[in-house]
N, CA and C atoms as an extended XYZ file, in Angstrom:
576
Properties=species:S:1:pos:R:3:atomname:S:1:resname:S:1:resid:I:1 pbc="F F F"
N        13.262       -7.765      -22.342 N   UNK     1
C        13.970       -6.584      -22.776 CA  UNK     1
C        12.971       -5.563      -23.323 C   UNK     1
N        13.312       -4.089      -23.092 N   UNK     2
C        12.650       -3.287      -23.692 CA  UNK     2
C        12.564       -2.884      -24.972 C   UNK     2
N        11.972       -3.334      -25.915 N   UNK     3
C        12.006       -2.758      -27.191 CA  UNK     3
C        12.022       -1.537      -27.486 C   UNK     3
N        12.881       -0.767      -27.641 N   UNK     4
C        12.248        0.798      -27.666 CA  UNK     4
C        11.377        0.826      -29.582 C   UNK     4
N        11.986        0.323      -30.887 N   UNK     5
C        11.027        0.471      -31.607 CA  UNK     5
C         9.938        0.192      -31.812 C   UNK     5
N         9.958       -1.457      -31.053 N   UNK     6
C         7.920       -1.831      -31.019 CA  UNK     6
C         7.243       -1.018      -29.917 C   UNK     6
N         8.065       -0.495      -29.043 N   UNK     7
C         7.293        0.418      -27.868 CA  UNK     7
C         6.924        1.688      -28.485 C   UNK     7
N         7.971        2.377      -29.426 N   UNK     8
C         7.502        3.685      -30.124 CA  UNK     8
C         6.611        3.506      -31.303 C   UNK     8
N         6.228        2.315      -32.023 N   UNK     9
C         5.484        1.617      -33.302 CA  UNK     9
C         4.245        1.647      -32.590 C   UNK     9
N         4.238        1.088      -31.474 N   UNK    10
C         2.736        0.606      -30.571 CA  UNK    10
C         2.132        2.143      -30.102 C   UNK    10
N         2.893        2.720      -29.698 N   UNK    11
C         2.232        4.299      -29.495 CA  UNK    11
C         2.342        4.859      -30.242 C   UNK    11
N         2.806        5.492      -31.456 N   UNK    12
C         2.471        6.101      -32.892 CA  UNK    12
C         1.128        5.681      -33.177 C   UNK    12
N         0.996        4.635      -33.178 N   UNK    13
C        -0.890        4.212      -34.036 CA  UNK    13
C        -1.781        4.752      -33.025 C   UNK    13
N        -1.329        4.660      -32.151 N   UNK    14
C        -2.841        5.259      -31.432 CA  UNK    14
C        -3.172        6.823      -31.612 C   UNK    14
N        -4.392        6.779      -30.954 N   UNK    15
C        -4.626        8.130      -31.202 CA  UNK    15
C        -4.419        8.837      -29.776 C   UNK    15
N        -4.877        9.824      -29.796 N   UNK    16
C        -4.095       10.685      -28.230 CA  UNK    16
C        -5.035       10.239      -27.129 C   UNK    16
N        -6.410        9.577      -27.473 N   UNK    17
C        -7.233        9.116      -26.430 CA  UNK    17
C        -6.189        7.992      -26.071 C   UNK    17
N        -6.112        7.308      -27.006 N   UNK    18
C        -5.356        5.947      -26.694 CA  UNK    18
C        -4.194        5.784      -26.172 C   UNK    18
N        -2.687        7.169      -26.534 N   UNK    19
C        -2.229        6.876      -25.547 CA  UNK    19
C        -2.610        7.384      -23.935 C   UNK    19
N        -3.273        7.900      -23.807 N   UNK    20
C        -3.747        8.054      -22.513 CA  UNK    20
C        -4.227        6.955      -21.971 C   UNK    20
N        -4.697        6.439      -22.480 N   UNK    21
C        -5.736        5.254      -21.797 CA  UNK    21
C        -4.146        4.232      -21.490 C   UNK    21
N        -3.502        4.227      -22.706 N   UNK    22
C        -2.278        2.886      -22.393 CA  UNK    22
C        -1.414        3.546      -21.512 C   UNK    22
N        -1.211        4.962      -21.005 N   UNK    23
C        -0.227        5.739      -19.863 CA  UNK    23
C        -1.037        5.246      -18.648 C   UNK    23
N        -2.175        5.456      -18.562 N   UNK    24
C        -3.356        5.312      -17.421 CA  UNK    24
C        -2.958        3.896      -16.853 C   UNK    24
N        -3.132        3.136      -17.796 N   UNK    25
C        -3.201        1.533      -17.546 CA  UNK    25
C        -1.947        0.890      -16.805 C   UNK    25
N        -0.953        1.840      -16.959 N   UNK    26
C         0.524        1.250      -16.216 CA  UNK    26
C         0.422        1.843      -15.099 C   UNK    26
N        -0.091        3.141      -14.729 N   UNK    27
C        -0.033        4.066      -13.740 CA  UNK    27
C        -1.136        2.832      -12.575 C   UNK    27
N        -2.113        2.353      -13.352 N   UNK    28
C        -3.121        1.650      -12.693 CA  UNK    28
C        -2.137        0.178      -11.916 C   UNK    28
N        -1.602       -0.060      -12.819 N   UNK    29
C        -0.541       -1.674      -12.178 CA  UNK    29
C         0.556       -0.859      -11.098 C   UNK    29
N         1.216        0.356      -11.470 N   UNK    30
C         2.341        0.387      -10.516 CA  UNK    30
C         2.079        1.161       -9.178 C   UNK    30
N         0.595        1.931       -9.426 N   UNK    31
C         0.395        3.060       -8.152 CA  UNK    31
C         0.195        2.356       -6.999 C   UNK    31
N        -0.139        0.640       -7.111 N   UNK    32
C        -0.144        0.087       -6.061 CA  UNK    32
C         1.033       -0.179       -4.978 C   UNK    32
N         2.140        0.343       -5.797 N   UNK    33
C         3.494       -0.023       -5.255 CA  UNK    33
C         3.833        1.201       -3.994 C   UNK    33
N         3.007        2.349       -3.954 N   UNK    34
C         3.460        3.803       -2.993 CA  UNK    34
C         1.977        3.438       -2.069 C   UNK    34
N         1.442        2.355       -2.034 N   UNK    35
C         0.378        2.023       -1.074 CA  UNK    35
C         1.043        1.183        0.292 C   UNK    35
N         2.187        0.511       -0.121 N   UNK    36
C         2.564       -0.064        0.928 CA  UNK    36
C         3.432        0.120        2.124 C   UNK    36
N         2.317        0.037        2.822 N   UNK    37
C         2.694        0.472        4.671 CA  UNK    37
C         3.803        1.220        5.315 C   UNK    37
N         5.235        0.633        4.453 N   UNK    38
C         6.180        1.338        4.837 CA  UNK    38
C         6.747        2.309        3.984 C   UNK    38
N         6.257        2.568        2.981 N   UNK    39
C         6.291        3.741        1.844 CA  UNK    39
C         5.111        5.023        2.610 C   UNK    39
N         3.930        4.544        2.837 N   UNK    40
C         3.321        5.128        3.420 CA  UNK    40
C         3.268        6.075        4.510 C   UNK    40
N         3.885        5.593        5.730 N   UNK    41
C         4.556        5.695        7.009 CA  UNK    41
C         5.499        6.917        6.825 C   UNK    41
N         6.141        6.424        5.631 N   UNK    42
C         7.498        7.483        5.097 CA  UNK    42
C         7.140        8.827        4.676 C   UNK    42
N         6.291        8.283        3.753 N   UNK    43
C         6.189        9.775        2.854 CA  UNK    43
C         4.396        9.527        2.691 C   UNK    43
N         3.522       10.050        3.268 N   UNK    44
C         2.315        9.983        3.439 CA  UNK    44
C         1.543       10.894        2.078 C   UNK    44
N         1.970       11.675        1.765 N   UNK    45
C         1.510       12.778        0.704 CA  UNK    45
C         1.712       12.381       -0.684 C   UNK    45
N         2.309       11.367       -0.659 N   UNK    46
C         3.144       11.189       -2.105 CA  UNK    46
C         1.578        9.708       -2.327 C   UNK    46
N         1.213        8.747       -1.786 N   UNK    47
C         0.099        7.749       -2.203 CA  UNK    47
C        -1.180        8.732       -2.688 C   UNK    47
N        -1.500        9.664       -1.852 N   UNK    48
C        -2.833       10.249       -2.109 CA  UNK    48
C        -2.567       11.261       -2.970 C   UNK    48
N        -1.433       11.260       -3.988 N   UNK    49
C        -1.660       12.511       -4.628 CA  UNK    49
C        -1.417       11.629       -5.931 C   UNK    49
N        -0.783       10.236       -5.867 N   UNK    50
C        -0.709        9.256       -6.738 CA  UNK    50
C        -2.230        8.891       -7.468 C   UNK    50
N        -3.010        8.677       -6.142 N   UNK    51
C        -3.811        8.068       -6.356 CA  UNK    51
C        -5.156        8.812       -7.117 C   UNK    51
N        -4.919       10.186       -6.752 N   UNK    52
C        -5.306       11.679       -7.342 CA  UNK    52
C        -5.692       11.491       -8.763 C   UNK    52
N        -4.073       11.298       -9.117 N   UNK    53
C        -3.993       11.338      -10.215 CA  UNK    53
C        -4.294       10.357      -11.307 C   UNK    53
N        -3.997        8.810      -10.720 N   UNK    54
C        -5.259        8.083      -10.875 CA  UNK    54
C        -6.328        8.319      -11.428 C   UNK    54
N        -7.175        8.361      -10.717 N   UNK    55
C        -8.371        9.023      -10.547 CA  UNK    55
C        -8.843        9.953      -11.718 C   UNK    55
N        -7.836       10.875      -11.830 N   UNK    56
C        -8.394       12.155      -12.941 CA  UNK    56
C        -8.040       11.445      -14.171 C   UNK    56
N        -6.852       10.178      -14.100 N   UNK    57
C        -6.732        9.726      -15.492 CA  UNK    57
C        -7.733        9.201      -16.164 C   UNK    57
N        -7.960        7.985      -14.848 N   UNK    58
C        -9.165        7.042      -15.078 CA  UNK    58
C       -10.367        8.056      -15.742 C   UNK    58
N       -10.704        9.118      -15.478 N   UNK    59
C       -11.812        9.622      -15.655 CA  UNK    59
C       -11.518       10.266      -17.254 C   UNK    59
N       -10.176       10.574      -17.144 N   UNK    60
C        -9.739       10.981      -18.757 CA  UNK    60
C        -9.809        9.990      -19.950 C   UNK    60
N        -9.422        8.959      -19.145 N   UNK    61
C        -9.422        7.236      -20.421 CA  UNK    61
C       -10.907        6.938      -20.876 C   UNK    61
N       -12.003        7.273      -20.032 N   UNK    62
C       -13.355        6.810      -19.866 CA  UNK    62
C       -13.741        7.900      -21.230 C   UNK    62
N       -13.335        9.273      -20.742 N   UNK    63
C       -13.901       10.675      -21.278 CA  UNK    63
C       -14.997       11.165      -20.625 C   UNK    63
N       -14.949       10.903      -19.542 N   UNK    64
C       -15.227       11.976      -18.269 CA  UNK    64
C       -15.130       12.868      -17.969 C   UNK    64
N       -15.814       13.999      -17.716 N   UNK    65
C       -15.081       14.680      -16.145 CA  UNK    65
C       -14.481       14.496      -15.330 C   UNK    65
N       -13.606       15.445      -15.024 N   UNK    66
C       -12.643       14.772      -13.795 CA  UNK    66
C       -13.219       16.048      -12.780 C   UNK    66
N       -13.306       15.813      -11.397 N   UNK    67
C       -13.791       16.933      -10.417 CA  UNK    67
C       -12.188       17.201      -10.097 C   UNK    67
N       -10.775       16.767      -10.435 N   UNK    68
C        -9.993       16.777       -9.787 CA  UNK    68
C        -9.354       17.698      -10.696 C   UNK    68
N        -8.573       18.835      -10.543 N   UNK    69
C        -8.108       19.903      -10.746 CA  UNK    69
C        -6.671       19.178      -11.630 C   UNK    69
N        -6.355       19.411      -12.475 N   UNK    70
C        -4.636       18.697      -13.136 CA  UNK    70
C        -4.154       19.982      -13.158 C   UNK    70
N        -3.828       21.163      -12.565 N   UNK    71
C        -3.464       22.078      -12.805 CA  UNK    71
C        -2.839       21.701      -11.277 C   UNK    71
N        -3.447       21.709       -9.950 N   UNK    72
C        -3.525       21.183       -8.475 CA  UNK    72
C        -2.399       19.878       -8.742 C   UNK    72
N        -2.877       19.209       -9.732 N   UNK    73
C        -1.959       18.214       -9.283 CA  UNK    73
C        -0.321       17.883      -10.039 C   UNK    73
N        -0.189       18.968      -11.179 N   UNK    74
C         0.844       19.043      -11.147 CA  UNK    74
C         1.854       20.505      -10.276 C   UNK    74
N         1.093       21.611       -9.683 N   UNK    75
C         1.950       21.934       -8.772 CA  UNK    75
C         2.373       20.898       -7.831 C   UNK    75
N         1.513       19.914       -7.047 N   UNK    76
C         1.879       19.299       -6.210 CA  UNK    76
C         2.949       18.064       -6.849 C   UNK    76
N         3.010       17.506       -8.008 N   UNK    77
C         4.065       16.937       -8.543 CA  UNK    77
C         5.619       17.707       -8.291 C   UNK    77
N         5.284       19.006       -9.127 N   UNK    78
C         6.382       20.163       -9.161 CA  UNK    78
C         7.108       19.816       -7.718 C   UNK    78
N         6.279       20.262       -6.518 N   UNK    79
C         6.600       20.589       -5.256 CA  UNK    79
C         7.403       19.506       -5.230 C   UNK    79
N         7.307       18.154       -5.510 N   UNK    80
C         7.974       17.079       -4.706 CA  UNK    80
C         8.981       16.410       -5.557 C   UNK    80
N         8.999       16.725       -6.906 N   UNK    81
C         9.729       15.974       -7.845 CA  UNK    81
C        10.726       16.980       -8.705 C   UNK    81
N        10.301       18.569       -8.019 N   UNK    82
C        11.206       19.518       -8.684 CA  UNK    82
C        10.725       20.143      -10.229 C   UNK    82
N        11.303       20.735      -10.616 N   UNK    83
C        10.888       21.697      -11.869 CA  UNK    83
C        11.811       20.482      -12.909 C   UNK    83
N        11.356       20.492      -13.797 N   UNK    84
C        12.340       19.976      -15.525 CA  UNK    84
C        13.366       20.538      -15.773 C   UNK    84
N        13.656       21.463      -15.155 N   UNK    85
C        14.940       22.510      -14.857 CA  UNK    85
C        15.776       21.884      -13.980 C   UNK    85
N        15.263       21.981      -12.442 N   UNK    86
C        15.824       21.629      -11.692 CA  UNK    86
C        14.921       20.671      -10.649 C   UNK    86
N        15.504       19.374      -10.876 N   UNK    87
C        14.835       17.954      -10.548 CA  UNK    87
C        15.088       18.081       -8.884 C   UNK    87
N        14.171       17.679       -8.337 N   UNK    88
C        14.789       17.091       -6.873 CA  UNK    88
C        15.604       15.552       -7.386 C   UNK    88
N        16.570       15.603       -5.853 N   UNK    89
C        17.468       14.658       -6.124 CA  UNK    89
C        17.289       13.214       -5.840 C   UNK    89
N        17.927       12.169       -5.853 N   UNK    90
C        16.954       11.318       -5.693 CA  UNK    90
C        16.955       11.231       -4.493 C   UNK    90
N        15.940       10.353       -3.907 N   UNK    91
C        15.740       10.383       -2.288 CA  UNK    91
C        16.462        8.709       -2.291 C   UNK    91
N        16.679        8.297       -0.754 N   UNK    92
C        17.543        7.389       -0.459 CA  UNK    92
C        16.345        6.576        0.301 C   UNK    92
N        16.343        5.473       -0.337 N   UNK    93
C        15.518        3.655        0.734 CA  UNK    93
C        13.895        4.080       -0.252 C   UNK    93
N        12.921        4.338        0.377 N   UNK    94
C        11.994        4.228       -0.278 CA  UNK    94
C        11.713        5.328       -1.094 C   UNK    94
N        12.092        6.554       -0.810 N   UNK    95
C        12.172        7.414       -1.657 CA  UNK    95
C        12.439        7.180       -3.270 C   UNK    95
N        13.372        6.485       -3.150 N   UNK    96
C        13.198        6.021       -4.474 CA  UNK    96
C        12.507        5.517       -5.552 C   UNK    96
N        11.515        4.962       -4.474 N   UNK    97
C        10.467        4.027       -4.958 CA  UNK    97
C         9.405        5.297       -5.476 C   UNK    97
N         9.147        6.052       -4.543 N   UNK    98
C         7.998        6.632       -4.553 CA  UNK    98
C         8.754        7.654       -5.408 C   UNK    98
N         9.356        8.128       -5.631 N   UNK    99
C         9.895        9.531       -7.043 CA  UNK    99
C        10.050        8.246       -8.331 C   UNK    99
N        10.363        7.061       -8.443 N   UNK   100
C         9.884        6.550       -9.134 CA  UNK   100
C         8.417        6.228       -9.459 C   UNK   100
N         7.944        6.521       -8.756 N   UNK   101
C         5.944        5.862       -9.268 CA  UNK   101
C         5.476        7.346       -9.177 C   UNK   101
N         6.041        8.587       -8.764 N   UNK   102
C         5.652        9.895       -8.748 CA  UNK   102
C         5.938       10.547      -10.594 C   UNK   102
N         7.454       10.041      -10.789 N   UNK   103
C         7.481       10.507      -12.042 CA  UNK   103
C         7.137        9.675      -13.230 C   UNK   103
N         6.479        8.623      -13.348 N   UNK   104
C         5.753        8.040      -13.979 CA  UNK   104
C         4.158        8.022      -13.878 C   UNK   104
N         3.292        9.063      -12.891 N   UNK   105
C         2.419        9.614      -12.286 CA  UNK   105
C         2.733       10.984      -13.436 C   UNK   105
N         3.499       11.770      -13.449 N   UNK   106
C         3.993       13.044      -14.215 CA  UNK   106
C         3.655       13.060      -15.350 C   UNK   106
N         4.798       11.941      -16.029 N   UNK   107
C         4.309       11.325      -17.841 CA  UNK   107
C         2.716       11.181      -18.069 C   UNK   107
N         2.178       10.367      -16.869 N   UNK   108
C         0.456       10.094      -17.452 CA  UNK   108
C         0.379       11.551      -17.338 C   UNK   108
N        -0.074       12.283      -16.439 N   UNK   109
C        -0.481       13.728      -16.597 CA  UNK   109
C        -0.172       14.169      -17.792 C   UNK   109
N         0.778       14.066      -18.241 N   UNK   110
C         1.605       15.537      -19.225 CA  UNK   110
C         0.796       14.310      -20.726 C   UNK   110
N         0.895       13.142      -20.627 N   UNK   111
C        -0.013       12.679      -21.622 CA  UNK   111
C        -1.437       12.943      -21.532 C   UNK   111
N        -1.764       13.601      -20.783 N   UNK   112
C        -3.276       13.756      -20.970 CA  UNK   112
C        -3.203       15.368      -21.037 C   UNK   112
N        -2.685       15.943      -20.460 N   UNK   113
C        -2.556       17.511      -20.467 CA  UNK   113
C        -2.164       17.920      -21.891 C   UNK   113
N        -1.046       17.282      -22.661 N   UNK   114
C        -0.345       17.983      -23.886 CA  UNK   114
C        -0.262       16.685      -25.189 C   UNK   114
N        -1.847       17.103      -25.408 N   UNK   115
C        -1.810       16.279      -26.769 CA  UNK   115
C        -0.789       16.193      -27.679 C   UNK   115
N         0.052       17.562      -27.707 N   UNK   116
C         1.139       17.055      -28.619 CA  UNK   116
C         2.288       16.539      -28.504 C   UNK   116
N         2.174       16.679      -27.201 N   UNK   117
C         3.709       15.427      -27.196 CA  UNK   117
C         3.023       14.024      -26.458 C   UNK   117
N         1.701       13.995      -26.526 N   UNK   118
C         1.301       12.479      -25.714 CA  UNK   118
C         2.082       11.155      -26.270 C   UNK   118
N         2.472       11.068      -27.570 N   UNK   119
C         3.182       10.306      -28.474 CA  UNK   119
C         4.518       10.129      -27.404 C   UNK   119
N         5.759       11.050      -27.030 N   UNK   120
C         6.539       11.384      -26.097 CA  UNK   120
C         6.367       11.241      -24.538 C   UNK   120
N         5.312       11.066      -24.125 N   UNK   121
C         5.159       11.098      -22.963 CA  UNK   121
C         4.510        9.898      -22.522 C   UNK   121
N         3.407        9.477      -23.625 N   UNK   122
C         3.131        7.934      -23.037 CA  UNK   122
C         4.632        6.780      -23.328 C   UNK   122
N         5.432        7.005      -23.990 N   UNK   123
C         6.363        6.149      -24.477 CA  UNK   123
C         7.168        6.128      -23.080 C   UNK   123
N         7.357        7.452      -22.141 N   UNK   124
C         8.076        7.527      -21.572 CA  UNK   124
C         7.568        6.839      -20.406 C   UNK   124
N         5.959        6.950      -20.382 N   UNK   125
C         5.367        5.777      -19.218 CA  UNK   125
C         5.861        4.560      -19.668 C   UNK   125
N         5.753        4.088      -20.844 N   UNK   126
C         5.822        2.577      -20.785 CA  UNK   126
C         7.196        2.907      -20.154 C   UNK   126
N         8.018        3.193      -20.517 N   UNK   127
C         9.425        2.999      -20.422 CA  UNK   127
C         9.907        3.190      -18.497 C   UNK   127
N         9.104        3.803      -17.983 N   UNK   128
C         9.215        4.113      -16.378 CA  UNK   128
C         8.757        2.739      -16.155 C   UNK   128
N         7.568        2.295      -16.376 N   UNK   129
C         6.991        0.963      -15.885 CA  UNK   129
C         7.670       -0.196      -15.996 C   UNK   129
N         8.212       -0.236      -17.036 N   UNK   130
C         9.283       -1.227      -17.150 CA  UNK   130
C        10.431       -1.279      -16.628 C   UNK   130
N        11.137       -0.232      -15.984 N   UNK   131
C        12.018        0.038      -14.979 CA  UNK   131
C        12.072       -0.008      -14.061 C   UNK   131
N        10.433        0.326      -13.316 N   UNK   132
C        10.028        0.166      -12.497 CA  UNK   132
C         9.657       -1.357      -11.780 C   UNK   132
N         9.542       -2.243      -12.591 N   UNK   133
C         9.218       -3.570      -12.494 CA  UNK   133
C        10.597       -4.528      -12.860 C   UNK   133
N        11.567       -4.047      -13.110 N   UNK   134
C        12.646       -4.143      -13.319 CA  UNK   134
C        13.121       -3.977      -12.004 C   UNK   134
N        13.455       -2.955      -11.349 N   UNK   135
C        13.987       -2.562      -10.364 CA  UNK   135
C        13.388       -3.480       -9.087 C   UNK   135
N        11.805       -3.880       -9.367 N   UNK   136
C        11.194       -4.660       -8.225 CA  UNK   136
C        11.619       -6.031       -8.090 C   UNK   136
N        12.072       -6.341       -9.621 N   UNK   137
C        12.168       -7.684       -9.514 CA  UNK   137
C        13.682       -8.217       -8.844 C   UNK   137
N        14.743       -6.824       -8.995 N   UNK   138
C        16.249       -7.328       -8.730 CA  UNK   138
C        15.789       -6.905       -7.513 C   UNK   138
N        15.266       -6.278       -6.719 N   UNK   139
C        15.082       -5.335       -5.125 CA  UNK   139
C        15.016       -6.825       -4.024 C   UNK   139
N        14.196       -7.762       -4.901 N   UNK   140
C        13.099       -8.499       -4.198 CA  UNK   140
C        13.849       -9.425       -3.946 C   UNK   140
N        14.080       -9.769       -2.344 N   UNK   141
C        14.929      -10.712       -1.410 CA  UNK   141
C        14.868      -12.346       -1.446 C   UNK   141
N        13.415      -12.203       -2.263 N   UNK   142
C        12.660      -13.784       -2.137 CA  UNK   142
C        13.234      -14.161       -3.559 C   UNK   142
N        13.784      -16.032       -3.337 N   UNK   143
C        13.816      -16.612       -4.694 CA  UNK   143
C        12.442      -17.021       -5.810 C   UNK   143
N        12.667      -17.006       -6.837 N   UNK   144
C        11.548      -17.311       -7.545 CA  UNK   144
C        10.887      -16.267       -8.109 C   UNK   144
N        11.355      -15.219       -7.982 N   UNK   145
C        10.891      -14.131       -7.981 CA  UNK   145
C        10.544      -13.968       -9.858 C   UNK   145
N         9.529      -13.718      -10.321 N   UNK   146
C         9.167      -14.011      -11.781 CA  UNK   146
C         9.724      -12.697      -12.409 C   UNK   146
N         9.889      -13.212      -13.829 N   UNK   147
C        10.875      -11.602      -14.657 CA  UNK   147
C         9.260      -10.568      -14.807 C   UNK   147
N         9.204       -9.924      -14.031 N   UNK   148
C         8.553       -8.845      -14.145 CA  UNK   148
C         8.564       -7.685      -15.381 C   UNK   148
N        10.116       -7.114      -14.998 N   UNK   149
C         9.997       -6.468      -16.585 CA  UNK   149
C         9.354       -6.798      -17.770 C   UNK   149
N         9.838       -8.031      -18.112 N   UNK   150
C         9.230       -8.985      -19.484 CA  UNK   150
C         8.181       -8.914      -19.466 C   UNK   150
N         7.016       -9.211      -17.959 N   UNK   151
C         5.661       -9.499      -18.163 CA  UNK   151
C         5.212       -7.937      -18.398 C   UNK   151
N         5.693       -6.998      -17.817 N   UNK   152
C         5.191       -5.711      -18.117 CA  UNK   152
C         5.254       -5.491      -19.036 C   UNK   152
N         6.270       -5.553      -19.969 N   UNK   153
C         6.653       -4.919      -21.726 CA  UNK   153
C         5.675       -5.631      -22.498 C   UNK   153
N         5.151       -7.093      -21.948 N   UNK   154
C         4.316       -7.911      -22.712 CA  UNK   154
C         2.930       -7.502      -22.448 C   UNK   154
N         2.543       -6.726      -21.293 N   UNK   155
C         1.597       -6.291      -21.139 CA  UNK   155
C         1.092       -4.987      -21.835 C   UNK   155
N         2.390       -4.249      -21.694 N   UNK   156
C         2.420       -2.974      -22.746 CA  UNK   156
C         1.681       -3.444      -24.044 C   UNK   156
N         2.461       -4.022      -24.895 N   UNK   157
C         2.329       -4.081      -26.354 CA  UNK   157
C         0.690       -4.907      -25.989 C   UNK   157
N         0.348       -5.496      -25.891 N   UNK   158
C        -1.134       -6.391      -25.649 CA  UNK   158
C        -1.842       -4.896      -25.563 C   UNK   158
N        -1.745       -4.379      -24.370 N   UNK   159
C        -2.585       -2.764      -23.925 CA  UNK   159
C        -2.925       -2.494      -25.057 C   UNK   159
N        -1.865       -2.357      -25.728 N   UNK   160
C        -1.724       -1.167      -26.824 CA  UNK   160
C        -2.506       -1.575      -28.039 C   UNK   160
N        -2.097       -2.669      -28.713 N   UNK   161
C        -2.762       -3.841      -29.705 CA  UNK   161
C        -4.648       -3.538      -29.052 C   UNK   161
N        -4.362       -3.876      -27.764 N   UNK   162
C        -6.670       -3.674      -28.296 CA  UNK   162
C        -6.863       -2.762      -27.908 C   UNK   162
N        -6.479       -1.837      -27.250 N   UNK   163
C        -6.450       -0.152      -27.460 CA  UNK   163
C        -7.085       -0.220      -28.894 C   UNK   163
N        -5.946        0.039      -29.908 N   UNK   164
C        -5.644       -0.027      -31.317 CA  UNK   164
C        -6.888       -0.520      -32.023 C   UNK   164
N        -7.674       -2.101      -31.539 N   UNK   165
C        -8.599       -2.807      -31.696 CA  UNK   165
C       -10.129       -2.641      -30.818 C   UNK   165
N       -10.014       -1.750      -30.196 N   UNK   166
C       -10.897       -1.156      -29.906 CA  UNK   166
C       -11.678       -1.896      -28.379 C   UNK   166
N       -10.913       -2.387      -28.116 N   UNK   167
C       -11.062       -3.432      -26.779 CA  UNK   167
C       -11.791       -2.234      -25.743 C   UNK   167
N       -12.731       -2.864      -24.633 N   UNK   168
C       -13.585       -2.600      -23.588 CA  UNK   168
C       -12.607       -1.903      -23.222 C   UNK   168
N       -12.703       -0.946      -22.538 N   UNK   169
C       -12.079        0.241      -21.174 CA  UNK   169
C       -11.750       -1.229      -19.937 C   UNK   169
N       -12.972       -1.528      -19.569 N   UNK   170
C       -13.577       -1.992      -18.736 CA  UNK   170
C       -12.280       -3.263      -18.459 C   UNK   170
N       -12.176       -4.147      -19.773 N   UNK   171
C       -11.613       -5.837      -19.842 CA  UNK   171
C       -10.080       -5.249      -19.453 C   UNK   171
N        -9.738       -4.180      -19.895 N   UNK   172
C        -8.205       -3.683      -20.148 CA  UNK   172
C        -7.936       -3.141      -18.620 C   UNK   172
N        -9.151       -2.722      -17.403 N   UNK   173
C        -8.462       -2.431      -16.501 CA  UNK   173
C        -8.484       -3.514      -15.787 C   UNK   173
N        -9.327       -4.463      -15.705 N   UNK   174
C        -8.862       -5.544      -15.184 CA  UNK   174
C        -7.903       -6.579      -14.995 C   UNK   174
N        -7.232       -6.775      -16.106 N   UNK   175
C        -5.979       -7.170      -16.594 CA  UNK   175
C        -4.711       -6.282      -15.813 C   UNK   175
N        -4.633       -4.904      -15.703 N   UNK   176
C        -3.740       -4.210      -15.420 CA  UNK   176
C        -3.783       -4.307      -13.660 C   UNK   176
N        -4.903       -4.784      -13.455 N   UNK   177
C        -5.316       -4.532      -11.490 CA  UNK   177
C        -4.841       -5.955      -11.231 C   UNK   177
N        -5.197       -6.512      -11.724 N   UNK   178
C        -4.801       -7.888      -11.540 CA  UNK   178
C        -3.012       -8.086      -11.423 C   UNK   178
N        -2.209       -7.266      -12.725 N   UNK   179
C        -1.103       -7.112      -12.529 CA  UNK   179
C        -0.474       -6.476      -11.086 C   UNK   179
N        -1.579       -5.530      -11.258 N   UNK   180
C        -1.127       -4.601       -9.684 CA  UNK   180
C        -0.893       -4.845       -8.405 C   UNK   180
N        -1.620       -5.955       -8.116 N   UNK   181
C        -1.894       -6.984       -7.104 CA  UNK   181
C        -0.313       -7.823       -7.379 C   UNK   181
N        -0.501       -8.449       -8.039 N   UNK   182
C         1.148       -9.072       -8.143 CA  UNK   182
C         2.739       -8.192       -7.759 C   UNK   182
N         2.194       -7.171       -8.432 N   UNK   183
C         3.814       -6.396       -8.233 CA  UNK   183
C         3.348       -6.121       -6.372 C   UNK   183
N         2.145       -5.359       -6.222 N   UNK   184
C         2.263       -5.477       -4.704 CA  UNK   184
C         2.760       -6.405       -3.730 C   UNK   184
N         2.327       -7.780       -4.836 N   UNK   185
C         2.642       -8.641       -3.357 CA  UNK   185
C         4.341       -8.738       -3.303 C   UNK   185
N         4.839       -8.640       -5.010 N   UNK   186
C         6.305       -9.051       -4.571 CA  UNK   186
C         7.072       -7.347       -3.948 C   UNK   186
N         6.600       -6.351       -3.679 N   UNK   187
C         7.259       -5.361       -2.813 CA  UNK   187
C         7.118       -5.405       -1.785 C   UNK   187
N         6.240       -6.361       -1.191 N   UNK   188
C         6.721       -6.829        0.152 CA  UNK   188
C         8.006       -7.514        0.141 C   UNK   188
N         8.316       -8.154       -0.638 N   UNK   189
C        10.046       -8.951       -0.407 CA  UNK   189
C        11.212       -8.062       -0.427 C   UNK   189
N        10.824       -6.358       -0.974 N   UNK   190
C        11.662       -5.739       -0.960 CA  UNK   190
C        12.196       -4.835        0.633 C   UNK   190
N        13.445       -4.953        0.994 N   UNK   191
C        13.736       -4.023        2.076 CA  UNK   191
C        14.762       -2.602        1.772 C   UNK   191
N        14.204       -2.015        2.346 N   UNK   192
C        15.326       -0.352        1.752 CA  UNK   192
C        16.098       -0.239        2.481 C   UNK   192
């Protein structure tokens, strides 16, 4: 289950590097999910602009440079996911999938773009990711299928805790890729 007060307790302590780095880190486990073949096939523009963004996070969590424009990549969000005004609607079979891992792609941005609501916006990543892994786990055709949500929310609060404790960049993305690999393999069991 989602805690929403230990989820809003765990992002209050950090600082605005940190929630970035803990928005980054979910974006890192779920972007693997708009990589697969038949998401791909579908909507081709929506992985490489995922992965974009990725990219400029990763380089934001480090405290990098990013060569990648976040101004570029939220028009191209805008374009496909609609204004905060007026949302595109949801799309039907995989579409769903991918405006789900697009607008949890959004939250990391707007947590790295607007320090002052990063508090608001990383909360709202955890909270996509966990829905998101939620949604994979009821989607998924195969028995045995492990509670995903749970392991994500448990992964959250851990993130967050050596965030907090000052844990490697490095140890924390490994953990999350490793997750990533898992949710990939079980969206293969899913059919739209």
């Amino acid at each position: 289950m989602f805690e929403h007060d230990r989820a809003t307790t765990a992002v209050e302590r950090l600082t605005t590097i940190g929630r970035g780095q803990l928005a980054t880190l979910c974006l890192l486990r779920m972007s693997g999910l708009v990589t697969d073949a038949r998401i791909e096939r579908e909507y081709p523009a929506i992985p490489r602009l995922v992965e974009q963004i990725r990219q400029h996070s990763v380089a934001c969590a480090q405290q990098l440079p990013s060569d990648i424009d976040p101004e570029d990549l939220d028009r191209n969000l805008r374009d496909f996911l609609g204004s905060d005004e007026y949302p595109q609607e949801e799309l039907p079979g995989w579409g769903s999938w991918v405006m789900d891992v697009s607008s949890l792609a959004d939250y990391v941005l707007r947590t790295w773009r607007n320090p002052d609501s990063s508090a608001t916006n990383a909360f709202q990543v955890l909270l996509a990711a966990y829905s998101i892994a939620g949604f994979l786990e009821s989607e998924s055709n195969s028995p045995g299928v492990p509670d995903l949500a749970e392991t994500e929310f448990q992964r959250q609060m851990l993130d967050a805790a050596e965030i907090a404790d000052g844990r490697m960049w490095g140890e924390l993305v490994r953990s999350s890729i490793n997750l990533e690999q898992v949710y990939a393999g079980w969206i293969e069991h899913v059919t739209a």
